[in-house]
Predicted model as a PDB file, atoms N, CA, C, CB and O in Angstrom, pLDDT in the B-factor column:
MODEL        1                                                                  
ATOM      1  N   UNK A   1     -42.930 139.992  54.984  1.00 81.00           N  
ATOM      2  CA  UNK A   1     -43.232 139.671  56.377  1.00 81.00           C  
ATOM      3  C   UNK A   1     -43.792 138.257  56.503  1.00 81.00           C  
ATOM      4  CB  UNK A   1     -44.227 140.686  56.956  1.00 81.00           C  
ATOM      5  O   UNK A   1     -43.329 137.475  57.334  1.00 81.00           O  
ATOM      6  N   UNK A   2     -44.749 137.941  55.711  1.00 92.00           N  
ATOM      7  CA  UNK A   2     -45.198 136.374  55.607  1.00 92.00           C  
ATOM      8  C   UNK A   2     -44.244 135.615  55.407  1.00 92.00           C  
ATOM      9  CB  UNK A   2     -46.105 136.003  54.587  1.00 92.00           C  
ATOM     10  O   UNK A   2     -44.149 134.691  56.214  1.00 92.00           O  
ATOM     11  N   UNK A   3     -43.040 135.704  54.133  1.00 94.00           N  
ATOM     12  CA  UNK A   3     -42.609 134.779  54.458  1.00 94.00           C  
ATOM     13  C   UNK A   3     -41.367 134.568  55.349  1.00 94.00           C  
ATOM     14  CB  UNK A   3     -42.596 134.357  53.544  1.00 94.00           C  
ATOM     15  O   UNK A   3     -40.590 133.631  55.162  1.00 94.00           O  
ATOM     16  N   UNK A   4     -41.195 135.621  56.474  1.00 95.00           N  
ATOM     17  CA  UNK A   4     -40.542 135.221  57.392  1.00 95.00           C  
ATOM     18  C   UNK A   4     -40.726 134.321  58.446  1.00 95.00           C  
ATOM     19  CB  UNK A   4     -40.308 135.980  57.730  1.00 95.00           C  
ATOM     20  O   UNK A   4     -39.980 133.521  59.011  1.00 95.00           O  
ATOM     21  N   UNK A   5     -42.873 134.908  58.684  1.00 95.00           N  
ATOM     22  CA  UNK A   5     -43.087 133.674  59.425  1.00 95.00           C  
ATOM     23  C   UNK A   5     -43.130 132.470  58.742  1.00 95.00           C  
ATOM     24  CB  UNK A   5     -44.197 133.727  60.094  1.00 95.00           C  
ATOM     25  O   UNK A   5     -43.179 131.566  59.577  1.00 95.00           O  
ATOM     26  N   UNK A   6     -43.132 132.104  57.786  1.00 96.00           N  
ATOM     27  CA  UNK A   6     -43.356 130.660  56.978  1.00 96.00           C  
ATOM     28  C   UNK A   6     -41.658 130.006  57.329  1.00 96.00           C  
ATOM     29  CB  UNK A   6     -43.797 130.947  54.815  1.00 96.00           C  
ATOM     30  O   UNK A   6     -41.416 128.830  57.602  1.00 96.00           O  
ATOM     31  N   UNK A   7     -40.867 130.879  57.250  1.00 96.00           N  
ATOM     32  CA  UNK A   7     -39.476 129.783  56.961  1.00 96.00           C  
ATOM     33  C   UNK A   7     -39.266 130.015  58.634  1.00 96.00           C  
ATOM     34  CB  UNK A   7     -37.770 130.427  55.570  1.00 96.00           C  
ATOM     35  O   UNK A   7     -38.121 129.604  58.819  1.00 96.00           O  
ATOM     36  N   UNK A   8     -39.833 130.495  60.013  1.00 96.00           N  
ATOM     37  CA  UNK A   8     -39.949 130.629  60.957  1.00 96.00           C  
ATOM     38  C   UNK A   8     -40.470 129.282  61.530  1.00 96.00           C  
ATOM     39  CB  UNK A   8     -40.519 131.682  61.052  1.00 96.00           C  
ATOM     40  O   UNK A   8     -39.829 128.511  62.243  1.00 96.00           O  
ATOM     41  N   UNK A   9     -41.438 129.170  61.198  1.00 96.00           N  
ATOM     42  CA  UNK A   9     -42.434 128.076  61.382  1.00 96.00           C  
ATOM     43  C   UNK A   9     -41.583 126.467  60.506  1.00 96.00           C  
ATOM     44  CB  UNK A   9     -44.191 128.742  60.483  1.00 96.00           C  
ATOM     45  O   UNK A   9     -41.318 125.456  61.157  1.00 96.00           O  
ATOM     46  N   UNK A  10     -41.410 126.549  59.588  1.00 97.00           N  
ATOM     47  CA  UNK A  10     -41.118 125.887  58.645  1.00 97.00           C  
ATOM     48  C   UNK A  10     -39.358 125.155  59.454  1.00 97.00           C  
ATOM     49  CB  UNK A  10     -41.190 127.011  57.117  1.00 97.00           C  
ATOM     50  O   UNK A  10     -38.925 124.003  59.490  1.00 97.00           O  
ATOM     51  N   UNK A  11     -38.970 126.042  59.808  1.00 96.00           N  
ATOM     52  CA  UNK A  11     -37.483 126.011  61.059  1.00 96.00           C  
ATOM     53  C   UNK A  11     -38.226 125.169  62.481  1.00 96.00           C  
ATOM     54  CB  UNK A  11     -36.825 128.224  61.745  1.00 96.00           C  
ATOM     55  O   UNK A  11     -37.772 124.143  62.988  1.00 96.00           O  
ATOM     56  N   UNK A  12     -39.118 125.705  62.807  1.00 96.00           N  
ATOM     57  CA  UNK A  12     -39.566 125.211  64.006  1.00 96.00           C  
ATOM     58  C   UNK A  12     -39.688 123.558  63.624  1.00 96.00           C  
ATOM     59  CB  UNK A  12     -41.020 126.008  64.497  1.00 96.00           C  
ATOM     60  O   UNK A  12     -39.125 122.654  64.241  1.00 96.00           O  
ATOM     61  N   UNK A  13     -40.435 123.431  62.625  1.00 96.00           N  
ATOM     62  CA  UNK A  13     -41.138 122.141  62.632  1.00 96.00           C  
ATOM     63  C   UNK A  13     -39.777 121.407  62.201  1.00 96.00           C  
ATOM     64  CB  UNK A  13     -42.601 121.976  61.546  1.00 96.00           C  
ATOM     65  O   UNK A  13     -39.784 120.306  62.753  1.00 96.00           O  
ATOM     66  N   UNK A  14     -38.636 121.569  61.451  1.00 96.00           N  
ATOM     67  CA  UNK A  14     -37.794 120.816  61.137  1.00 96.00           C  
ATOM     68  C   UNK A  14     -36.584 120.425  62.515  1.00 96.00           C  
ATOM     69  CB  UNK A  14     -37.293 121.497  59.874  1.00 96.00           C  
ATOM     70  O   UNK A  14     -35.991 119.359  62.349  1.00 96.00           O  
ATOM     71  N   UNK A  15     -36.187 121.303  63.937  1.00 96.00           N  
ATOM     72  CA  UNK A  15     -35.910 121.427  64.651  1.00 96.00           C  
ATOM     73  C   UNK A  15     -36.918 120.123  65.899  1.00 96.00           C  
ATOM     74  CB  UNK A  15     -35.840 122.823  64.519  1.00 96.00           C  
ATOM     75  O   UNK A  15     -36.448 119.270  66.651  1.00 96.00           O  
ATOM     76  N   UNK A  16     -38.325 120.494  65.642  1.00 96.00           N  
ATOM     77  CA  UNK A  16     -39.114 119.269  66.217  1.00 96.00           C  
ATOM     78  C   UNK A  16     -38.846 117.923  65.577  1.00 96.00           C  
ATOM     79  CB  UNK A  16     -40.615 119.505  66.081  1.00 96.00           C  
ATOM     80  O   UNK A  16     -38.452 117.113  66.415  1.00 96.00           O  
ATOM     81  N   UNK A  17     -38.955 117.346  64.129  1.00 96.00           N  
ATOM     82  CA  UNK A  17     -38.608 116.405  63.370  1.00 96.00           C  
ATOM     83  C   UNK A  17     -37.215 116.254  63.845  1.00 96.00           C  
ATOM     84  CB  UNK A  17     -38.836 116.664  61.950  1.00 96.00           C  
ATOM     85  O   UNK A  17     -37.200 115.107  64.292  1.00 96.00           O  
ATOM     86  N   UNK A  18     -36.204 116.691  63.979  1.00 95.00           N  
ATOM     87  CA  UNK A  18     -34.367 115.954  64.541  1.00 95.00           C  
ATOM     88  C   UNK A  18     -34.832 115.959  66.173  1.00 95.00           C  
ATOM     89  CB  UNK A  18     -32.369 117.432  64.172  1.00 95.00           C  
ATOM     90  O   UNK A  18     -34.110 115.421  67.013  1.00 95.00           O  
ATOM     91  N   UNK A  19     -35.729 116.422  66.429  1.00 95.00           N  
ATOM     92  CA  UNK A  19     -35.619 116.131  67.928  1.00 95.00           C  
ATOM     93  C   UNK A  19     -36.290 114.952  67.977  1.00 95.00           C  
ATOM     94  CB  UNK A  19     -36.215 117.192  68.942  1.00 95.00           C  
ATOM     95  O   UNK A  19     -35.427 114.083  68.103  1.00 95.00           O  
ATOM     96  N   UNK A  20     -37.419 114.434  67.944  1.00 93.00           N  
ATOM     97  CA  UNK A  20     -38.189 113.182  67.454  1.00 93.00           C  
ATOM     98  C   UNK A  20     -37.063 112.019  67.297  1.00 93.00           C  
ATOM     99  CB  UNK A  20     -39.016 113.493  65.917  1.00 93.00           C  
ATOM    100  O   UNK A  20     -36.832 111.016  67.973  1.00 93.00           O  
ATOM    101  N   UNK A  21     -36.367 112.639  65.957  1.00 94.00           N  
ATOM    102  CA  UNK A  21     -35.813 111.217  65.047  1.00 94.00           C  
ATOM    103  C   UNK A  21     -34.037 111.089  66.501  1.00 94.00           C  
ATOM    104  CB  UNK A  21     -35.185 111.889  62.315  1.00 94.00           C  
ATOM    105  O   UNK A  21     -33.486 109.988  66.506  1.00 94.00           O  
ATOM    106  N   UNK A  22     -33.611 111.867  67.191  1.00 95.00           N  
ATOM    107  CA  UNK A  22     -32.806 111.982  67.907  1.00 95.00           C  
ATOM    108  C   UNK A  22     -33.369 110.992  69.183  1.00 95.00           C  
ATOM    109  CB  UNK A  22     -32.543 113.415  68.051  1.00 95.00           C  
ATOM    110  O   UNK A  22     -32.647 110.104  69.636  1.00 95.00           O  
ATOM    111  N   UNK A  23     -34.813 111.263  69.734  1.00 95.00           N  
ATOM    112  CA  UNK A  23     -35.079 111.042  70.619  1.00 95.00           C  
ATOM    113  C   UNK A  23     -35.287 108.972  70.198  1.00 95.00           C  
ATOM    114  CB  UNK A  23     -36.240 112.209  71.054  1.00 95.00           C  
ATOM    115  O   UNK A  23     -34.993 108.061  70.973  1.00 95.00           O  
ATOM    116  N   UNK A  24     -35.754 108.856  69.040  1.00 95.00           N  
ATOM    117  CA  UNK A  24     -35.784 107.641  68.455  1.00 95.00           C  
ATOM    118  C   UNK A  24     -34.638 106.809  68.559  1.00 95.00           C  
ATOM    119  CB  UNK A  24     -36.063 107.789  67.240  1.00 95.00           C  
ATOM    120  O   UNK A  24     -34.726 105.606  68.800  1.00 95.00           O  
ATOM    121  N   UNK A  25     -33.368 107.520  68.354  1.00 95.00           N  
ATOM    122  CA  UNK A  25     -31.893 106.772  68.161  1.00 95.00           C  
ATOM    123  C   UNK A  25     -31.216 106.891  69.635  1.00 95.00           C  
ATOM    124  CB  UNK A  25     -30.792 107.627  66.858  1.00 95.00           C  
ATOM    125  O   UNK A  25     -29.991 106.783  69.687  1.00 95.00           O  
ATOM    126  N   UNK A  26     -31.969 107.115  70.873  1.00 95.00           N  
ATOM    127  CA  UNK A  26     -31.683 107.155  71.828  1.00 95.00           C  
ATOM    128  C   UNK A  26     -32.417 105.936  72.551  1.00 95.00           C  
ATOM    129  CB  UNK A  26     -31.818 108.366  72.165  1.00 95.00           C  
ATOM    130  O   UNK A  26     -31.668 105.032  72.922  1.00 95.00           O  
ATOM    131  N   UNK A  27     -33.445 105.826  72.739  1.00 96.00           N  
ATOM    132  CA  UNK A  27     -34.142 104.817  72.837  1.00 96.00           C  
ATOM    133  C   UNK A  27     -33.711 103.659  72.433  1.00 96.00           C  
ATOM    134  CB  UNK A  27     -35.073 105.008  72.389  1.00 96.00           C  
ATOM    135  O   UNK A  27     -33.589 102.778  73.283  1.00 96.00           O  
ATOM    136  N   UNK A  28     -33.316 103.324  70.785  1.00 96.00           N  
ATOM    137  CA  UNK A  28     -32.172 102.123  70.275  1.00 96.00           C  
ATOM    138  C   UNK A  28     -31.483 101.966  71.299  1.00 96.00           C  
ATOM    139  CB  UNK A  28     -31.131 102.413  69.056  1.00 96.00           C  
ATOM    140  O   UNK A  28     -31.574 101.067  72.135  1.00 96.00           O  
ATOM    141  N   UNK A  29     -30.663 102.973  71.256  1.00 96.00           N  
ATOM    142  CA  UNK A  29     -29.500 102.717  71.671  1.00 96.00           C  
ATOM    143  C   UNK A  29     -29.842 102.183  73.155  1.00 96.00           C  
ATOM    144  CB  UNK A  29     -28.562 103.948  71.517  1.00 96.00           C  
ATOM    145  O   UNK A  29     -29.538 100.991  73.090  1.00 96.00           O  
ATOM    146  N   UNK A  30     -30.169 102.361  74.056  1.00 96.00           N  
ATOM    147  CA  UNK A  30     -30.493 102.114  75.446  1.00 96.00           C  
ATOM    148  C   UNK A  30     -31.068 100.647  75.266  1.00 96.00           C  
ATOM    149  CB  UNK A  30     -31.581 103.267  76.139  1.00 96.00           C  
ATOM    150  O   UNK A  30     -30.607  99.913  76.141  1.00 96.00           O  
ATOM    151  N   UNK A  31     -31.846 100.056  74.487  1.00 96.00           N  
ATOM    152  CA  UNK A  31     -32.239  98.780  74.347  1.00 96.00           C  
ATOM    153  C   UNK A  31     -31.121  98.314  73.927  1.00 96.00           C  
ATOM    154  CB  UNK A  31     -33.340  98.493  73.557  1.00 96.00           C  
ATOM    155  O   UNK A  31     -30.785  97.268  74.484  1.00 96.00           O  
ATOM    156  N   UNK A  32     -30.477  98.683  73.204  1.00 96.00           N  
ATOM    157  CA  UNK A  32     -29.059  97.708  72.524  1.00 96.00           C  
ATOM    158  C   UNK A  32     -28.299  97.343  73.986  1.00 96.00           C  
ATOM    159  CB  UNK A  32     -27.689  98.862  71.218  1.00 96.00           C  
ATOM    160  O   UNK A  32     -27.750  96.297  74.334  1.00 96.00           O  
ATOM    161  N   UNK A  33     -28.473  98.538  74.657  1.00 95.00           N  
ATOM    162  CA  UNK A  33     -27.341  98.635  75.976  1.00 95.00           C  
ATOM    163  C   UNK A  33     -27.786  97.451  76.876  1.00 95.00           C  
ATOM    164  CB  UNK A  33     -27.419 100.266  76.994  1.00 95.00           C  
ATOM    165  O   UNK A  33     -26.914  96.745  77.384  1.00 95.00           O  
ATOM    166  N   UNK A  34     -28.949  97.227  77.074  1.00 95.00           N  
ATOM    167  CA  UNK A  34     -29.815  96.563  77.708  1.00 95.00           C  
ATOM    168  C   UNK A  34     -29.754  95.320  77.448  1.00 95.00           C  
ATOM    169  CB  UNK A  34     -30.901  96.967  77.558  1.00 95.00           C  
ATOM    170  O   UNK A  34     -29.659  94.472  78.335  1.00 95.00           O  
ATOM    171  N   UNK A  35     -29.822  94.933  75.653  1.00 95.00           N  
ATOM    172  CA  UNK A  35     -29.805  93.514  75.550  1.00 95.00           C  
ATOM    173  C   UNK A  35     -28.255  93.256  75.681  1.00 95.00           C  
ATOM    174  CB  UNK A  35     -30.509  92.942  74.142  1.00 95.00           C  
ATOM    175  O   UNK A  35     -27.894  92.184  76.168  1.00 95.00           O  
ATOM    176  N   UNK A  36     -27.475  94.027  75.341  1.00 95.00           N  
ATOM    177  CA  UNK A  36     -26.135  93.465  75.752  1.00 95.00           C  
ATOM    178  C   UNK A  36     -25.912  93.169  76.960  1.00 95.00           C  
ATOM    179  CB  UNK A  36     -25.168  94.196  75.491  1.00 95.00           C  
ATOM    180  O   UNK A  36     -25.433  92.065  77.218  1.00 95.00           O  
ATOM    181  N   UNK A  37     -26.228  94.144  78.043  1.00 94.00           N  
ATOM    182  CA  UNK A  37     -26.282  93.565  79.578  1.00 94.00           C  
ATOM    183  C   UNK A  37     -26.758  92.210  79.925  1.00 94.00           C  
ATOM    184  CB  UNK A  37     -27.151  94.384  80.380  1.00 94.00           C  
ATOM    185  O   UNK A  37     -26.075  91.364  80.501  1.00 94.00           O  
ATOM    186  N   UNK A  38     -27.986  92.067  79.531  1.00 93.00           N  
ATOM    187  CA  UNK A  38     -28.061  90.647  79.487  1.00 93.00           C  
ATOM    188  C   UNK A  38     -27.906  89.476  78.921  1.00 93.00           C  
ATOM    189  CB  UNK A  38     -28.627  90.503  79.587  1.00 93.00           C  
ATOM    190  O   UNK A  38     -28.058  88.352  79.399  1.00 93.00           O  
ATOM    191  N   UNK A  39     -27.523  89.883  77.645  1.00 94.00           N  
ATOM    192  CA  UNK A  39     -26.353  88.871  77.255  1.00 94.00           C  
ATOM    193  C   UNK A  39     -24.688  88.538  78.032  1.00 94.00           C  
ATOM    194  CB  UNK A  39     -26.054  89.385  75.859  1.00 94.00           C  
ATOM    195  O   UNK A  39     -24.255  87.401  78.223  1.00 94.00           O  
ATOM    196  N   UNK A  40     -24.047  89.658  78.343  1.00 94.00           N  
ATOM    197  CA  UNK A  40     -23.307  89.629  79.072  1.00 94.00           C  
ATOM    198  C   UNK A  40     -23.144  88.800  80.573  1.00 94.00           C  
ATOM    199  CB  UNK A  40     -23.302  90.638  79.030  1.00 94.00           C  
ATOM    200  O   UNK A  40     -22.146  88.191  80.960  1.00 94.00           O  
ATOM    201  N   UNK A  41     -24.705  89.013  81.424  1.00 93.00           N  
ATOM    202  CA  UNK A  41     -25.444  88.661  82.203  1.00 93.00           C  
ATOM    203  C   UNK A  41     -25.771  86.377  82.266  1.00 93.00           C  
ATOM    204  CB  UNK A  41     -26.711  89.817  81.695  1.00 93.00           C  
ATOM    205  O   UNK A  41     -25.832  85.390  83.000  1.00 93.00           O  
ATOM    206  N   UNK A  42     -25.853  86.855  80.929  1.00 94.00           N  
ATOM    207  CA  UNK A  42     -26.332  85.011  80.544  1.00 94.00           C  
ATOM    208  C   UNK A  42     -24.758  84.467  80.744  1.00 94.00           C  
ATOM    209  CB  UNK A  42     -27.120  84.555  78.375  1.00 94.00           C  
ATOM    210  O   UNK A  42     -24.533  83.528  81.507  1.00 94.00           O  
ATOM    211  N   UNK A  43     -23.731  85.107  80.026  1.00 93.00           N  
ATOM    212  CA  UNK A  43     -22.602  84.481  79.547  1.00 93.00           C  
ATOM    213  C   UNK A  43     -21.645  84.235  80.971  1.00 93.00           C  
ATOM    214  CB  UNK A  43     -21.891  85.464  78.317  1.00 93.00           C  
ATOM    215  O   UNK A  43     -20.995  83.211  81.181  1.00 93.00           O  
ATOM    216  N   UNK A  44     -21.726  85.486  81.939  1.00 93.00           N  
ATOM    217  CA  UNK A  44     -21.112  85.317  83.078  1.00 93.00           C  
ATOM    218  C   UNK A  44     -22.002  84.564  83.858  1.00 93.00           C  
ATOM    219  CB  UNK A  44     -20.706  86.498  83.662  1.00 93.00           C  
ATOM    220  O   UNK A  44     -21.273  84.303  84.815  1.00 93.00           O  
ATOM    221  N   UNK A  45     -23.022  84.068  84.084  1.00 93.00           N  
ATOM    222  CA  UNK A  45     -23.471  82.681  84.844  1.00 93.00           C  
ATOM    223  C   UNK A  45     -23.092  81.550  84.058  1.00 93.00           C  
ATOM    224  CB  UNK A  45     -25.066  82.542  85.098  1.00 93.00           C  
ATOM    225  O   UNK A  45     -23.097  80.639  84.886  1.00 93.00           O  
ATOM    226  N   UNK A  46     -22.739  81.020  82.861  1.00 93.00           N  
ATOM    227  CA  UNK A  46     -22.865  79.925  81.962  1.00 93.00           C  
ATOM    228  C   UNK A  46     -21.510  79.900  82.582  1.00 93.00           C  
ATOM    229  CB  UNK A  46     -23.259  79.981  80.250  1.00 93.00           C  
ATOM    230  O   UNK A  46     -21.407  79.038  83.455  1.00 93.00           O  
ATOM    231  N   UNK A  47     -20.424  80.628  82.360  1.00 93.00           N  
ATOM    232  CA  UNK A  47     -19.170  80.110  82.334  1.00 93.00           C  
ATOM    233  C   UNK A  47     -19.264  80.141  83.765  1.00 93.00           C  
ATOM    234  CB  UNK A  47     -17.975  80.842  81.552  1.00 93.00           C  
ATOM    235  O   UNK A  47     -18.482  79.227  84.025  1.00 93.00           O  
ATOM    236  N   UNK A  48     -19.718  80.597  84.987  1.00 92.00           N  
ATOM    237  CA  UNK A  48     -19.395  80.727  86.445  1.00 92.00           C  
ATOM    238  C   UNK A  48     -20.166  78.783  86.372  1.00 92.00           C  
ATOM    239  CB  UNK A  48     -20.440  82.492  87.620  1.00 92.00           C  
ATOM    240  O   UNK A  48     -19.796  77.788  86.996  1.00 92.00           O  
ATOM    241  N   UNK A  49     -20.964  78.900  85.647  1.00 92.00           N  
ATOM    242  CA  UNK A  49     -21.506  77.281  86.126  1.00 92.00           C  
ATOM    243  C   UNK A  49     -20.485  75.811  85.379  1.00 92.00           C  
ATOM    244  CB  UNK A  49     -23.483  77.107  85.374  1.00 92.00           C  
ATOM    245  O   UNK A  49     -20.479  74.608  85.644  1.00 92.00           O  
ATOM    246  N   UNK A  50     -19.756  76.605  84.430  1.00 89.00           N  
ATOM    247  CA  UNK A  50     -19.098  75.817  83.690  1.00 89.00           C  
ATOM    248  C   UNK A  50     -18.110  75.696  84.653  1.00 89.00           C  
ATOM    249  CB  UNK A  50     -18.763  76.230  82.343  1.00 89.00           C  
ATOM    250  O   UNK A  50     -18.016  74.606  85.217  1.00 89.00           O  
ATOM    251  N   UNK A  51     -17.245  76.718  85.000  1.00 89.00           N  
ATOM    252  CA  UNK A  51     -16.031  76.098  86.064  1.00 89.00           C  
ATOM    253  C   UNK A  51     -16.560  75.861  87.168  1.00 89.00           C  
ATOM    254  CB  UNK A  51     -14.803  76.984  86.430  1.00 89.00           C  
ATOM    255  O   UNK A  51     -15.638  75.553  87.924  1.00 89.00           O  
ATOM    256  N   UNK A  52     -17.734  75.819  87.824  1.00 89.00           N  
ATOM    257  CA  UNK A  52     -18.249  75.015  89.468  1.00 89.00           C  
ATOM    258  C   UNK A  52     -18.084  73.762  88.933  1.00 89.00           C  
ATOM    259  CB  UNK A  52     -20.080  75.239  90.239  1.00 89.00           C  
ATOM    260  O   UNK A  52     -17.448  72.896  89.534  1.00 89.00           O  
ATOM    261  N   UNK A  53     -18.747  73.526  87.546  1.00 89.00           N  
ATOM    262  CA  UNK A  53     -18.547  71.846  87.439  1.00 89.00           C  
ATOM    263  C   UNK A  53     -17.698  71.300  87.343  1.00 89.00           C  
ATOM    264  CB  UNK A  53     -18.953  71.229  86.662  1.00 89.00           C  
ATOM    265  O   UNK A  53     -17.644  70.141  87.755  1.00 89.00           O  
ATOM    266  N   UNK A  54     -16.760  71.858  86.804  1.00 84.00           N  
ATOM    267  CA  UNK A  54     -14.861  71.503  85.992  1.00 84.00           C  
ATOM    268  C   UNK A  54     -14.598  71.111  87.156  1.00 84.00           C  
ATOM    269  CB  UNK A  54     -13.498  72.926  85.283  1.00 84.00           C  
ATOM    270  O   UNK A  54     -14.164  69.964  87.263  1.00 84.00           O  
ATOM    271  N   UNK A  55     -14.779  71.938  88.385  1.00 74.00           N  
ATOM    272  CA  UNK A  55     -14.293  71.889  89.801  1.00 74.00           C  
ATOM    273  C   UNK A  55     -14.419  71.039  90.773  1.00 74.00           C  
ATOM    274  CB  UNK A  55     -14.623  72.700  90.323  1.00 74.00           C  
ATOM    275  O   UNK A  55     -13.769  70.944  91.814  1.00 74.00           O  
ATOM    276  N   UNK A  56     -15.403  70.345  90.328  1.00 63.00           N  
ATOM    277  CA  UNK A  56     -16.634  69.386  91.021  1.00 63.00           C  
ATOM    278  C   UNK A  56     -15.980  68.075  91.128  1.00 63.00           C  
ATOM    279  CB  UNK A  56     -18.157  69.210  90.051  1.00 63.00           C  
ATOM    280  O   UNK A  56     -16.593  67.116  91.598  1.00 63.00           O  
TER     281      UNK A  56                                                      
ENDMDL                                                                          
END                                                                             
């Protein structure tokens, strides 16, 4: 009976640990998303200012 609750418990806590390390690689990822937006962000004003001038 004990050690059902032990590998019970022992399940729980490893189920919390991938949720953690899941919740971690989500977060990345959303900053990655983020700095790419604004990189993306930088690159479409640089070139929108590059052809106003070409134009000029």
């Amino acid at each position: 009976m004990n050690q059902i609750i032990i590998l019970i418990i022992i399940l729980v806590a490893l189920m919390m640990i991938e949720k953690g390390l899941n919740e971690r690689k989500i977060r990345q990822i959303q900053k990655q998303v983020q700095a790419n937006q604004l990189n993306e962000s930088k690159r479409q004003k640089y070139l929108a200012r590059k052809y106003f001038t070409s134009k000029a």
